[in-house]
C-alpha positions in Angstrom: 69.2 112.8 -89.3 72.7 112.6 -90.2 73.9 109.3 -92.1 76.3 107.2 -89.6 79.0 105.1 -90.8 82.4 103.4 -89.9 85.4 103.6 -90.8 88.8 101.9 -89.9 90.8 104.6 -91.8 93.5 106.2 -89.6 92.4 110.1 -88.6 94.9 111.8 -91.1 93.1 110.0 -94.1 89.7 110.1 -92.8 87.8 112.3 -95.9 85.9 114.9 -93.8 84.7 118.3 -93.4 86.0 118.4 -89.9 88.2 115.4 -87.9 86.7 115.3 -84.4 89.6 114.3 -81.7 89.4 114.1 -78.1 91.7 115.3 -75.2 91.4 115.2 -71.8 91.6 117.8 -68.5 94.9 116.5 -66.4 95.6 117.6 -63.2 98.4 119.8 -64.8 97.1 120.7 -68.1 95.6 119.0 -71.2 95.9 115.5 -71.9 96.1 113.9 -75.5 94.9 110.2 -76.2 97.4 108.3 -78.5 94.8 108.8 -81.0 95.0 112.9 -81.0 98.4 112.5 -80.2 99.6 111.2 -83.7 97.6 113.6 -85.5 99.4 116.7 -83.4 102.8 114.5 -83.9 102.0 114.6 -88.1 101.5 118.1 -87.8 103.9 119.1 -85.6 101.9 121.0 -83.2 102.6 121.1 -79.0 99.1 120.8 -77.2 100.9 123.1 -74.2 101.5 125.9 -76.9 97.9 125.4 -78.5 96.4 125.5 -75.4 97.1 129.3 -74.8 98.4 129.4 -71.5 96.5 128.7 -68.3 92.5 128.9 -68.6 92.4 128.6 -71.9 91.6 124.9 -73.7 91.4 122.8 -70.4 90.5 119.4 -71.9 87.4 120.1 -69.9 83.8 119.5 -71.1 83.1 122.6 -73.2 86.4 123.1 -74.0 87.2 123.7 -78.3 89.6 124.3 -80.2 90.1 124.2 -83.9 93.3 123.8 -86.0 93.9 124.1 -89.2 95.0 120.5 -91.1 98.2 122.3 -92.6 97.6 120.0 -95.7 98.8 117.3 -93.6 95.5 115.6 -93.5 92.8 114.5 -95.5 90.5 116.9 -93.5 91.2 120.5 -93.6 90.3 121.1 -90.2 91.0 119.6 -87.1 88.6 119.9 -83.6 90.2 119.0 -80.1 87.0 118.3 -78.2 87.6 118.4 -74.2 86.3 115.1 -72.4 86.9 116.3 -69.1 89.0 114.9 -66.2 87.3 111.2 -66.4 89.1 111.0 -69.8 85.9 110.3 -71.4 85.0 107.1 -69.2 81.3 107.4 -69.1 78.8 106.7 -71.6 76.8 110.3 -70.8 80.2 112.3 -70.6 80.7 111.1 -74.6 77.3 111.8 -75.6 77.7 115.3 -73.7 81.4 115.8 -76.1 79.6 114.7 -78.8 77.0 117.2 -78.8 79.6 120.1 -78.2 81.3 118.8 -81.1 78.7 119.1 -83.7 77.8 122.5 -81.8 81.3 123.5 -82.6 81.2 122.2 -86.2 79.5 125.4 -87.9 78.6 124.7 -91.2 80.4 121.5 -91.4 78.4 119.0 -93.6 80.8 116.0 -92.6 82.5 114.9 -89.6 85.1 112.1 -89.1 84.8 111.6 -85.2 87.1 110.1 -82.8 85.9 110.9 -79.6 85.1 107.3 -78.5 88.6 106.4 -78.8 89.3 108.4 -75.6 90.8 106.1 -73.5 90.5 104.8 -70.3 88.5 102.0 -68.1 85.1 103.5 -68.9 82.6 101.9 -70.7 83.9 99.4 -73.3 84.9 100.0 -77.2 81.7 99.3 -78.0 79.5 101.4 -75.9 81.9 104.1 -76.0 81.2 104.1 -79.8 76.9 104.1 -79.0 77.1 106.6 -76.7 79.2 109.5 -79.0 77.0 108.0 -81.8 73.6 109.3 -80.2 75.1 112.2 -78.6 76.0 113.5 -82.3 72.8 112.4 -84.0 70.6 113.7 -80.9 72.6 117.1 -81.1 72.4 117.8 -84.7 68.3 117.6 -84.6 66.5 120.3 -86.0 62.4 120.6 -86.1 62.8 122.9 -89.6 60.1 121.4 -91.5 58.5 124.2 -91.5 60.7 126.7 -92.4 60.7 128.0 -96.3 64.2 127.9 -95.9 66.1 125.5 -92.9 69.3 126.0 -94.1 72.3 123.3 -94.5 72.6 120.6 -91.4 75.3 118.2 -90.7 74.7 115.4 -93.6 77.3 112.5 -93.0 79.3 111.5 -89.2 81.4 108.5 -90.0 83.0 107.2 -86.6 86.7 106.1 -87.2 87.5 102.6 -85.1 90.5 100.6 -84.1 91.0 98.4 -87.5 92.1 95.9 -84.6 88.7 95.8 -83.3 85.3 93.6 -83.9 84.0 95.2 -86.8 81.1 93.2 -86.4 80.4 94.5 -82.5 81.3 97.7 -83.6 78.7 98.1 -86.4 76.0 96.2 -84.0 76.7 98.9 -81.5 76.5 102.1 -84.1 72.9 100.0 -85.6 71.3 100.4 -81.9 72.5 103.6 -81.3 71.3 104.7 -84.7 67.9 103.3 -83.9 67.4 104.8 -80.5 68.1 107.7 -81.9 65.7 107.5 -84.5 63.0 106.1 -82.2 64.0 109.6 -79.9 63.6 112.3 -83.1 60.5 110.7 -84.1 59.3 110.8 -80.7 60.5 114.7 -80.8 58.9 115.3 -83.9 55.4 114.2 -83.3 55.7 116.5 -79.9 57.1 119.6 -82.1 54.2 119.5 -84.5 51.5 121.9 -84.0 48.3 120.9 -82.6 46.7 122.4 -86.0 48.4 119.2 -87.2 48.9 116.3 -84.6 45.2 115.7 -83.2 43.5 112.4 -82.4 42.5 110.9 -85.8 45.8 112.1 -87.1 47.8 110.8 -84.6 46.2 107.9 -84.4 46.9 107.2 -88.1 50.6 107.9 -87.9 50.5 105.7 -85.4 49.0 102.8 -87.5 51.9 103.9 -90.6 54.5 103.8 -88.3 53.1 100.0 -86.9 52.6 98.5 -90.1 56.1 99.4 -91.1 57.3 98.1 -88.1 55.4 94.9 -88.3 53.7 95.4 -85.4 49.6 94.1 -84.5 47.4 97.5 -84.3 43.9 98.2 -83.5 42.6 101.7 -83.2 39.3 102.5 -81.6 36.4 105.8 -82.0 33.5 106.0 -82.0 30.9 103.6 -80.8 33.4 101.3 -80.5 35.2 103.0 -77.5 31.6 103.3 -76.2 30.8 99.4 -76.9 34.8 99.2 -75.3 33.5 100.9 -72.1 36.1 103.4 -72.4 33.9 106.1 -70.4 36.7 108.1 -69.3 38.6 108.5 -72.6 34.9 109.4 -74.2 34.1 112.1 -71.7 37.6 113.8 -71.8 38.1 113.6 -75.6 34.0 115.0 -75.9 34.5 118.8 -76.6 36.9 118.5 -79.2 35.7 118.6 -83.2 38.1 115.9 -83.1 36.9 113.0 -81.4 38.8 110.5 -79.2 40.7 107.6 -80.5 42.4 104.7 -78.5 45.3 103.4 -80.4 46.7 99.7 -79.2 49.9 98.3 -80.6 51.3 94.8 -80.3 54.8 93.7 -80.7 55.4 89.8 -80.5 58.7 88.3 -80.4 58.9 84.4 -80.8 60.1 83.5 -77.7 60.0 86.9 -75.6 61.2 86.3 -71.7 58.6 88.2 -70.5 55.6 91.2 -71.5 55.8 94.5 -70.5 52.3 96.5 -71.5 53.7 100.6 -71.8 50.7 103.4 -71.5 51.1 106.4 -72.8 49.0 110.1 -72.3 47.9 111.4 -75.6 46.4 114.9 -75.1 47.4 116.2 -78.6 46.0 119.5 -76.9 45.2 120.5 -73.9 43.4 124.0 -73.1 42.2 122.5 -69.4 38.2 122.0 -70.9 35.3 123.8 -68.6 38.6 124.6 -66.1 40.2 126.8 -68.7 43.5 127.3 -68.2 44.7 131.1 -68.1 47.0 131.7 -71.3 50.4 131.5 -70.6 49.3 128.3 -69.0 48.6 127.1 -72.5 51.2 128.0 -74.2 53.4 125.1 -74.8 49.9 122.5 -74.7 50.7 120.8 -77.7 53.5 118.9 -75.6 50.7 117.1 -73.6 50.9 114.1 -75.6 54.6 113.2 -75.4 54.1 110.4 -73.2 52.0 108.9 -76.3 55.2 109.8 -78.7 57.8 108.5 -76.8 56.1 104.9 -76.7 55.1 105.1 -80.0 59.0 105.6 -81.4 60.3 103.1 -78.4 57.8 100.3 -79.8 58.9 100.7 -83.2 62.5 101.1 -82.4 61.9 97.5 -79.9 60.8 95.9 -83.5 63.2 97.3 -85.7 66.0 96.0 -83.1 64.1 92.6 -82.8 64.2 93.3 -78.7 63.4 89.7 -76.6 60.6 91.5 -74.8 56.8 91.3 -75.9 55.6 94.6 -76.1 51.5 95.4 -75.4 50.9 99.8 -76.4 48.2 101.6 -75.6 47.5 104.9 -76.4 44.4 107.0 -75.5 44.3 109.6 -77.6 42.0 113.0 -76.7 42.0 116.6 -77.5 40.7 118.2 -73.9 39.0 121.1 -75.1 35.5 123.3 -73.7 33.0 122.5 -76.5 29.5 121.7 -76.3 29.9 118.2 -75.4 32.9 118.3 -72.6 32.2 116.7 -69.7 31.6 119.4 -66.5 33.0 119.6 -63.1 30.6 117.1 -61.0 30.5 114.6 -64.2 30.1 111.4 -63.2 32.5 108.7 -65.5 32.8 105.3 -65.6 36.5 103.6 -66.6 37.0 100.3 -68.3 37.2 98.4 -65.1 33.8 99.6 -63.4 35.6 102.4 -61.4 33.4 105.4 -60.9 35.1 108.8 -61.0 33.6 112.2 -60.1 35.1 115.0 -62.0 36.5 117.8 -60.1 38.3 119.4 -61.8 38.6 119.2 -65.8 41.8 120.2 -66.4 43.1 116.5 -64.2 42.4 115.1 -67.9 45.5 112.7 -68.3 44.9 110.8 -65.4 41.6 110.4 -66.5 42.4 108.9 -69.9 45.5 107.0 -68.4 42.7 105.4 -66.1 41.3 103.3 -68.9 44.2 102.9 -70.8 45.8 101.1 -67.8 42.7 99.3 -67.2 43.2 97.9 -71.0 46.8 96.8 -70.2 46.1 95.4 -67.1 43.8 92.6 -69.4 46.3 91.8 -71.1 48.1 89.7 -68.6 51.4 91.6 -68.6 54.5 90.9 -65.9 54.5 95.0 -65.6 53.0 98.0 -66.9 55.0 101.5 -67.4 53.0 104.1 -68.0 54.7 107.9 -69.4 52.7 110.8 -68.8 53.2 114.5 -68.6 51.0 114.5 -65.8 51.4 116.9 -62.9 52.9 120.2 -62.6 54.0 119.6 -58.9 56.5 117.4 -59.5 57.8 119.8 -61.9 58.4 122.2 -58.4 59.6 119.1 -56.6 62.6 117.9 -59.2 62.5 120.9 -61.6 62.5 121.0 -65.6 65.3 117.9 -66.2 64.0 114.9 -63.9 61.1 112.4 -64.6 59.3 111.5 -61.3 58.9 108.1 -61.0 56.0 105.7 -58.9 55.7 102.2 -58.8 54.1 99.5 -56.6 56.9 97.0 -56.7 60.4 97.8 -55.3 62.3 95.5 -57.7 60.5 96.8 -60.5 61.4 100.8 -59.2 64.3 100.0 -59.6 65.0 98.0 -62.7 63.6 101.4 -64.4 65.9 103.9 -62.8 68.6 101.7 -64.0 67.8 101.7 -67.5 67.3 105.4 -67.0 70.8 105.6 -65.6 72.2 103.5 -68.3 70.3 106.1 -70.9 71.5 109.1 -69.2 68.3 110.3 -68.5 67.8 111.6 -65.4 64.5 109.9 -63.0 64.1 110.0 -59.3 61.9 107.6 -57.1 58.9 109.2 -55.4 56.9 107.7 -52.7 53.7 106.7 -52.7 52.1 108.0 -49.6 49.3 105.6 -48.4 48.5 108.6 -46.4 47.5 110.6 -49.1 44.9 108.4 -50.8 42.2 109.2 -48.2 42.3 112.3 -50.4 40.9 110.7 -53.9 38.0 109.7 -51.4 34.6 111.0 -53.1 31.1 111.1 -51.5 29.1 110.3 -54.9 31.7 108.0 -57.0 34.5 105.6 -56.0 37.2 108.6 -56.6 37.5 111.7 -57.2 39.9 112.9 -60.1 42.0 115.8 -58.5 42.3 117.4 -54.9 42.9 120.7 -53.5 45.5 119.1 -51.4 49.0 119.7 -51.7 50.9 116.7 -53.5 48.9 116.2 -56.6 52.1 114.1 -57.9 51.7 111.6 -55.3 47.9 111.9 -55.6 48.0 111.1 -59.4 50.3 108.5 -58.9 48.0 107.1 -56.1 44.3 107.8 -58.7 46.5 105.7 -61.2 47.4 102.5 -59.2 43.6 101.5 -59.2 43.4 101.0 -62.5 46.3 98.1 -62.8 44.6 95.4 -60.7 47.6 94.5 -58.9 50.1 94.4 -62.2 53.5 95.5 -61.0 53.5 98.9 -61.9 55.8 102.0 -62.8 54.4 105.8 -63.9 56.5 108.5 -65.2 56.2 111.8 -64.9 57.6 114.0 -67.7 56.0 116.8 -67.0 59.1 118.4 -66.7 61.7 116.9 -69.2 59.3 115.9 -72.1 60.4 119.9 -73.1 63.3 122.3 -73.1 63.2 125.9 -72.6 66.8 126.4 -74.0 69.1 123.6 -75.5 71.5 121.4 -73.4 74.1 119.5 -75.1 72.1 116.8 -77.1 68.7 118.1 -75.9 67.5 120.5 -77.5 64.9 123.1 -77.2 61.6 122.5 -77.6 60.6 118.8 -77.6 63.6 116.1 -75.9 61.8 112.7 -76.6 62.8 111.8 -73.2 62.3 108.3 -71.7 62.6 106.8 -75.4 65.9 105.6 -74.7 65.3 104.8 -71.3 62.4 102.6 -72.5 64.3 100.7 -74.9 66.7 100.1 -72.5 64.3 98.4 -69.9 63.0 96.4 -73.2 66.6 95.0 -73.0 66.6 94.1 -70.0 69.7 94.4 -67.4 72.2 93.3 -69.4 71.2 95.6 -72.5 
């Protein structure tokens, strides 16, 4: 992760590799901020004539172009950076310049960035500055750790504000955007690991590092004690693996919190589908199955670290679904926390399984609402496709209040119904449910299994089935593991007005 800094230096004496401007797309042809505009004034250069001509450098999203300083400037190089026609006025359209910056910066081990200084009636100074702050950091991640030789990365990104500013709003804004991002790579790094490497135990243990760093309570359970814990579900789905099961619970608590929100997430460090094997290409890519687990794990941390009002109960089941000589079998019989009897149908339904006594847990805790992130169905992946979290919940108000700290993250998440309908489906003639149907709709049906387990606690699930990875890199996601929902998360831990 690159260090982040600030600096009130003016851009021709800000010490850099590369000085990052913006400009914007106008109606007739590129647009230049004051601040861009008194660099190109100190080196006497017309944007028209560096533009090329129609079609060329825009000011549109995308758009680069690189100058040289002329010896003019403290950095040698200069990088208009296109902000599009809004002029850089939302939060996701800087974190979206940002990242083609610092895809535009080469080898550049240093960047003296400007971008938030755009202009306009978007968001305010501050959140202008958070938002190009975690697009650059987000953008420059690379998983190299193991690679004999990763090669050079961007090092140092110092951000260059208005000396007439708040220097003390301005470095509170750069510390939370620094920590979401944080919370977001460690959430992506767990998730790139491979499953040789992340597994239960191991997990499970990072898990307690990462707590006790953070201050936070932790318990984790194996053993006999998730059988004395009546953790059933967790015991049967985590029984083929070498590797047993582990439940991991985390507890952050504020003096004084307004309110405790309990966050569940799916740890399947691996998931081959058990006695329901899944066919090989269907595998490929299984290691991913626990980034519901990650992303909570860096949004709890991150909640600590930035001393968040909320209360904060974790749980994390934690399970390797594989076919050894102990899995459970289709027709299984398991009993959740809560008393719930659940015939299994079909093996490879494995997260809602484990989510099912992991919500249970929460539920005891007395929380005002439960979240739980899961990368749990493959339909909603065909219903919203590879960018959008599906989201459920049994409480309007609280529906809501997550799609707008998923707005305000820039993630994307679309509501879902929950079709009473459909729960004649989970129906079973020798248990209370059954785990999975042949039905079509298996997003609604999970979503439906899921809701008895939370005894009436207003309730979101997320699917990230589809966004927890990337197939090719987008801007500040990149590919391979996004840690998406962290920021979302720790923006519903702030509350509205976060």
């Amino acid at each position: 992760m690159p260090r982040l800094a600030l600096s009130p230096a003016p851009p021709e004496r800000a010490d850099a590799d590369l000085l990052v401007l913006p400009v914007a797309a106008g109606p007739d042809g590129p647009l230049a901020p004051p601040v861009t505009r008194a660099v190109l004034e100190l080196l006497g250069a017309d944007l028209d004539a560096l533009a090329g001509g129609p079609g060329r450098f825009t000011g549109a999203l995308d758009d680069l172009l690189a100058l040289p300083g002329y010896g003019a400037l403290a950095a040698p190089m200069v990088l208009l950076v296109g902000v599009g026609p809004d002029g850089g006025r939302t939060a996701e359209t800087l974190r979206r310049a940002a990242a083609v910056a610092v895809a535009g910066a080469g080898k550049a081990a240093t960047l003296a960035v400007a971008l938030h200084r755009a202009g306009g009636a978007g968001p305010a100074g501050e959140a202008a500055l958070a938002a190009v702050a975690e697009g650059t950091v987000l953008a420059a991640y690379r998983f190299s750790r193991h690679k004999s030789a990763p090669g050079p990365g961007l090092e140092a990104v110092t951000l260059l504000v208005d000396g007439d500013g708040s220097a003390a709003a301005a470095a509170a804004a750069l510390r939370r955007a620094e920590v979401a991002a944080r919370a977001t790579l460690l959430a992506r790094d767990l998730v790139n690991e491979p499953a040789s490497r992340i597994n239960p135990a191991t997990l499970a243990a990072e898990a307690v590092r990462l707590a006790k760093g953070a201050g936070l309570d932790h318990q984790v359970l194996a053993g006999a004690a998730l059988r004395r814990g009546r953790f059933g579900a967790v015991r049967a789905v985590g029984g083929g693996s070498a590797t047993g099961p582990r439940l991991v619970r985390l507890g952050y608590r504020p003096e004084g919190a307004s309110r405790h929100v309990a966050l569940v997430g799916k740890g399947v460090t691996f998931d081959t589908g058990g006695i329901d094997l899944k066919r090989g290409a269907s595998m490929d890519g299984m290691k991913d199955d626990m980034a519901g687990a990650a992303a909570i794990l860096g949004a709890v941390t991150a909640a600590a670290e930035l001393a968040l009002p909320t209360a904060v109960t974790a749980v994390l089941p934690l399970v390797e679904n594989m076919p050894g000589a102990a899995a459970m079998r289709p027709g299984d019989v398991v009993t959740a926390r809560n008393g719930v009897t659940v015939e299994v149908t079909n093996t490879d339904a494995e997260g809602r399984l484990i989510l099912a006594d992991g919500l249970a847990l929460a539920a005891e805790a007395g929380p005002d609402a439960i979240l739980d992130l899961a990368t749990l169905t493959g339909s909603v992946v065909y219903g919203l496709g590879l960018g959008c979290t599906g989201v459920f919940g049994n409480t309007p108000a609280l529906t809501a209040e997550v799609l707008a700290a998923a707005a305000r993250a820039g993630e994307l998440a679309c509501e879902l119904p929950l079709i009473e309908d459909y729960r004649r489906f989970l129906d079973s003639e020798v248990a209370d449910l059954v785990n999975a149907t042949n039905e079509p709709g298996d997003s609604v049906q999970a979503a439906l299994f899921l809701r008895e387990f939370v005894a009436g606690v207003p309730w979101v699930h997320l699917d990230i089935a589809g966004p927890a990875t990337a197939k090719e890199a987008r801007y500040y996601q990149p590919k391979g593991a996004t840690g998406c929902m962290v920021r979302s998360l720790l923006a519903f831990l702030e509350g509205p007005g976060g």
